[in-house]
One Martini backbone bead per residue (centre of mass of N, CA, C, O) as a GRO file, in nm:
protein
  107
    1UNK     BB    1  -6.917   0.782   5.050
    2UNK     BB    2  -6.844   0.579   4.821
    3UNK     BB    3  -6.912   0.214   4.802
    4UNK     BB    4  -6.753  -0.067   4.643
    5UNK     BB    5  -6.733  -0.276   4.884
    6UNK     BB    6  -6.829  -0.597   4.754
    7UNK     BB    7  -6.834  -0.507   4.469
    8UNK     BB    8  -6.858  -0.655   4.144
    9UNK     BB    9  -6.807  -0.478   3.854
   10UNK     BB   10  -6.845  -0.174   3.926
   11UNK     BB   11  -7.015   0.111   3.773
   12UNK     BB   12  -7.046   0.458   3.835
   13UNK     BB   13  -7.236   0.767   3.839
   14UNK     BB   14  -7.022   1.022   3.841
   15UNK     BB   15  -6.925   1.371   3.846
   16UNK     BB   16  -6.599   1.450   3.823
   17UNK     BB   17  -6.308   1.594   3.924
   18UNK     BB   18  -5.916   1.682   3.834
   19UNK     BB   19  -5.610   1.635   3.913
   20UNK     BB   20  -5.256   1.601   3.773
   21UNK     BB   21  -4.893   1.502   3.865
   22UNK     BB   22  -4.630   1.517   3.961
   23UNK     BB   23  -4.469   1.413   4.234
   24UNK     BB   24  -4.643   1.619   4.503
   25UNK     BB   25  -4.751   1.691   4.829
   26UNK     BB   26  -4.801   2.009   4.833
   27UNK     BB   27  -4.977   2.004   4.596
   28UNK     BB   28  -5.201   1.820   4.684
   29UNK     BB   29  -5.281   1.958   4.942
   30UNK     BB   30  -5.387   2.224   4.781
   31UNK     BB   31  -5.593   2.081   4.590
   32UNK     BB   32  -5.760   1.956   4.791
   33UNK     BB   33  -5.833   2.219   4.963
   34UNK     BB   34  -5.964   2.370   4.711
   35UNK     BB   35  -6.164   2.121   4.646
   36UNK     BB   36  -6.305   2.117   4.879
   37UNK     BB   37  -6.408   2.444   4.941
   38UNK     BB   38  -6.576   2.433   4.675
   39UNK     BB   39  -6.920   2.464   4.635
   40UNK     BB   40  -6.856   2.238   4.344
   41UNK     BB   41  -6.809   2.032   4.520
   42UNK     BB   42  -6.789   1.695   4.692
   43UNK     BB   43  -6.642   1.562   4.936
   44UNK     BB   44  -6.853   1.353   5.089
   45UNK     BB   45  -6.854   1.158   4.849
   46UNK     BB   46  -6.591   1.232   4.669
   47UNK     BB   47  -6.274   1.182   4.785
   48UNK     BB   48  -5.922   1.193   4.594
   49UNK     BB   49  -5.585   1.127   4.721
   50UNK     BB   50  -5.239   1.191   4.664
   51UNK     BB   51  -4.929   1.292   4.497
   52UNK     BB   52  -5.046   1.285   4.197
   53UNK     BB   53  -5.358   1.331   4.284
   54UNK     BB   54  -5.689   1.420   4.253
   55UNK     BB   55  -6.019   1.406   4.324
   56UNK     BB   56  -6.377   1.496   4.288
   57UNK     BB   57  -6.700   1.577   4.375
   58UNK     BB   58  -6.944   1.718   4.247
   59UNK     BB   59  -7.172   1.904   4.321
   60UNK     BB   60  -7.443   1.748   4.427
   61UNK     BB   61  -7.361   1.488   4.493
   62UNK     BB   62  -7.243   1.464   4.162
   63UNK     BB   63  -7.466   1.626   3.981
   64UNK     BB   64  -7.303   1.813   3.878
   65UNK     BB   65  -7.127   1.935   3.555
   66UNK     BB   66  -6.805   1.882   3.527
   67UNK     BB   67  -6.777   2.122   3.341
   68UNK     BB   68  -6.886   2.340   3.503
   69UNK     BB   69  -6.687   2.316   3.743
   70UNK     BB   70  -6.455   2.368   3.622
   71UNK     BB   71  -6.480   2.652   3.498
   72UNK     BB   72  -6.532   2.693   3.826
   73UNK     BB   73  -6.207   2.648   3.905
   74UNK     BB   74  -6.049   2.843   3.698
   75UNK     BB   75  -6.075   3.112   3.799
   76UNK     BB   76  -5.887   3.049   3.957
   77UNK     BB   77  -5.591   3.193   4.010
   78UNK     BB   78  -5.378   2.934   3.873
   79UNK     BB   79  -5.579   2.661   3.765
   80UNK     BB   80  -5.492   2.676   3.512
   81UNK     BB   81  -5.184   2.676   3.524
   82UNK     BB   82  -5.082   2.430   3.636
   83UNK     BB   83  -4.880   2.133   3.709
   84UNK     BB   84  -5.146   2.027   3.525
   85UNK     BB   85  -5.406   1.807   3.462
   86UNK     BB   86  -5.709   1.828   3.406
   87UNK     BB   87  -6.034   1.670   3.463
   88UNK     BB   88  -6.346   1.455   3.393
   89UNK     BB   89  -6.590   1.304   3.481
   90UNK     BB   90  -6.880   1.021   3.484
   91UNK     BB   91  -6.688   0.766   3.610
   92UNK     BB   92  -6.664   0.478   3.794
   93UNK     BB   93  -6.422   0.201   3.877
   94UNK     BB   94  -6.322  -0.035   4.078
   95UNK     BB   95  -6.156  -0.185   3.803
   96UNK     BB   96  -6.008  -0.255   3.544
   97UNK     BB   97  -6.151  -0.432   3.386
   98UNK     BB   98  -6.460  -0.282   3.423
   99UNK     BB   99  -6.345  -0.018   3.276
  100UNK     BB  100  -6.271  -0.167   2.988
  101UNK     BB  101  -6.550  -0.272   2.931
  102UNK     BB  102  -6.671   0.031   2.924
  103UNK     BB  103  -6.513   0.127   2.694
  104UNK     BB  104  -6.594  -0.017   2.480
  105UNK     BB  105  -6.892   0.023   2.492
  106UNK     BB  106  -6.843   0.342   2.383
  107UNK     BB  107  -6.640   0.319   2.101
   0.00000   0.00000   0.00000
């Protein structure tokens, strides 16, 4: 798993996929289990669970396309369907600062 601890205003290239819902446990573990067990992801990169949200890094330690992964995560009946926002990411940030800081950057 990438470690960003101890690094001060890092942001990280990592392709990563996700899904956001309503605060519900059942629905998280469900998510977790199924982008986990995935081979478009890679859980041993990174992979971010709460009650509302999941996060996991694409297959190939990051490095697949996130639009790739998700489109064939969707072929699963129902994940497109679910009860939340899907969603792609190319990059991690540490801080919100930092965060705010790259996204200037990009407008």
């Amino acid at each position: 798993m990438k470690d960003l601890a101890g690094k001060s205003g890092v942001t990280t290239e990592i392709n990563l996929v996700g899904v956001n819902f309503k605060p519900n446990p059942s629905l998280s573990t469900r998510y977790t289990s199924y982008l986990s067990s995935s081979p478009l992801t890679c859980a041993t990169t990174l992979l971010y669970s709460s009650p509302s949200c999941v996060v996991i890094a694409t297959g190939k330690k990051g490095s697949l396309d996130p639009l790739t992964a998700l489109a064939g995560l969707a072929v699963r009946n129902g994940f497109t369907r679910c009860s939340g926002r899907l969603f792609a990411m190319q990059k991690i940030s540490d801080k919100v600062d930092t965060f705010y800081s790259e996204l200037d950057k990009h407008l």
